[in-house]
C-alpha positions as CSV (number, residue, x, y, z in Angstrom):
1,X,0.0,0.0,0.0
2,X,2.9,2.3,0.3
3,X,4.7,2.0,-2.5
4,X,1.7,2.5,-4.2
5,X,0.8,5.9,-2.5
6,X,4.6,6.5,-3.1
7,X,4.2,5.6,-7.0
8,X,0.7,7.7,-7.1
9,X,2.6,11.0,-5.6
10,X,5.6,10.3,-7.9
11,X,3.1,10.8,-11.3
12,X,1.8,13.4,-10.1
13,X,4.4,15.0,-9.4
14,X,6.2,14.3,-12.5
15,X,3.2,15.8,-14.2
16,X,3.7,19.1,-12.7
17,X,5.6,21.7,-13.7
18,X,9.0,22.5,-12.3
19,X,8.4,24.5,-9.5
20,X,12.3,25.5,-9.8
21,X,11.7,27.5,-13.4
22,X,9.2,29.8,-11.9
23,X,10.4,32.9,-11.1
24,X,11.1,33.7,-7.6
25,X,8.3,36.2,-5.9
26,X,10.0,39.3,-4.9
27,X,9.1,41.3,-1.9
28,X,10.0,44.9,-3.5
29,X,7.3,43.6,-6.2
30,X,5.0,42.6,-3.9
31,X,4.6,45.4,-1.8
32,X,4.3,47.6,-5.1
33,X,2.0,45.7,-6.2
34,X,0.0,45.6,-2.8
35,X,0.7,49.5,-2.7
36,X,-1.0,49.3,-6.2
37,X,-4.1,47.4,-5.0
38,X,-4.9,49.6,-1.8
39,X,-4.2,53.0,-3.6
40,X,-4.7,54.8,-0.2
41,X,-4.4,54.0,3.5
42,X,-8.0,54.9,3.7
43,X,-9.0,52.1,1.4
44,X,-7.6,49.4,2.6
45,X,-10.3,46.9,1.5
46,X,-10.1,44.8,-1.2
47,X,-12.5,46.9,-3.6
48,X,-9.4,45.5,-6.5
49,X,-10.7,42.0,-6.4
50,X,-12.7,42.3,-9.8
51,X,-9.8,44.4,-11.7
52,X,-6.9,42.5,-9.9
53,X,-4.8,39.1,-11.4
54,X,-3.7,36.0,-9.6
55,X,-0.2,36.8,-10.0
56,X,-1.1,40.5,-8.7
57,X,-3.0,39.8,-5.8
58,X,-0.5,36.5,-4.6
59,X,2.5,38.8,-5.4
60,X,0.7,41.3,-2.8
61,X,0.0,38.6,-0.5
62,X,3.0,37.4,-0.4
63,X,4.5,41.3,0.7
64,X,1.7,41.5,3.4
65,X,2.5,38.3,4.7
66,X,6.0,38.6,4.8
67,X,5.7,42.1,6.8
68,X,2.8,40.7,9.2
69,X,5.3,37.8,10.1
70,X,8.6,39.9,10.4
71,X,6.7,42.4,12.9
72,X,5.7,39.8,15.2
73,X,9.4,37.5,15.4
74,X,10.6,41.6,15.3
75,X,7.9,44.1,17.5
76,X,7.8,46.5,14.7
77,X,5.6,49.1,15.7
78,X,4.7,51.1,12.3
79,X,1.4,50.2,10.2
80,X,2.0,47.2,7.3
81,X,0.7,49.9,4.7
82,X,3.7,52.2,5.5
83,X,6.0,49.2,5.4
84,X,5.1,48.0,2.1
85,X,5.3,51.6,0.7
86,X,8.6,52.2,2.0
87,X,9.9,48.0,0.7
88,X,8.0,49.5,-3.1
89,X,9.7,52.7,-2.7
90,X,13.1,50.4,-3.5
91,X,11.0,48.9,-6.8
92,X,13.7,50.7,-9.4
93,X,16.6,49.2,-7.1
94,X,14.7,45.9,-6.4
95,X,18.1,43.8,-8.2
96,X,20.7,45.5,-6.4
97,X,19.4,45.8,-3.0
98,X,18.6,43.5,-0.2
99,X,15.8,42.7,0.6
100,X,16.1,41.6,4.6
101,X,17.7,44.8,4.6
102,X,14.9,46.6,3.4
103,X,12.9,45.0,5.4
104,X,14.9,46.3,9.0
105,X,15.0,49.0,7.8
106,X,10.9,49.3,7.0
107,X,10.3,48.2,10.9
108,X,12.3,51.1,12.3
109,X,10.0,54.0,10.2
């Protein structure tokens, strides 16, 4: 019965595509894209859902999750919509720069 669970998993698997050739998911992207989606701090809710992709909205995810989870491992004190618009400010920059920098750095604003 294992081996064929393990032979099952293996074909599917196989049938997949390479998670390895995707591009990795930026932060700098994702919190411009999240920046994008809430234009203003004032509208923070998700009105974007009809106009916004799957990439968009998982890129933007993906930013607010990242900053949710580094304030609470770090007690950042300052609001995830002014983090993300400082990490997007760094969009132009996003190949030089790092981004676990950026990311202390958006904790002490």
């Amino acid at each position: 019965m294992k081996i064929l669970r393990l032979v099952m998993i293996s074909l599917v698997l196989m049938n997949y595509p390479s998670f390895s050739k995707e591009p990795n998911v930026s932060l700098i992207e994702g919190c411009n894209e999240l920046v994008n989606i809430y234009k203003s701090k004032n509208k923070k809710h998700l009105l974007a859902a009809q106009t916004t992709s799957l990439t968009e909205s998982l890129r933007a995810g993906f930013c607010l999750g990242v900053i949710k989870e580094y304030s609470k491992n770090h007690r950042c004190r300052s609001d995830w919509f002014d983090r993300a618009k400082f990490i997007a400010k760094f969009y132009e920059e996003r190949d030089r720069i790092s981004e676990t920098s950026i990311l202390k750095q958006s904790c002490e604003i």
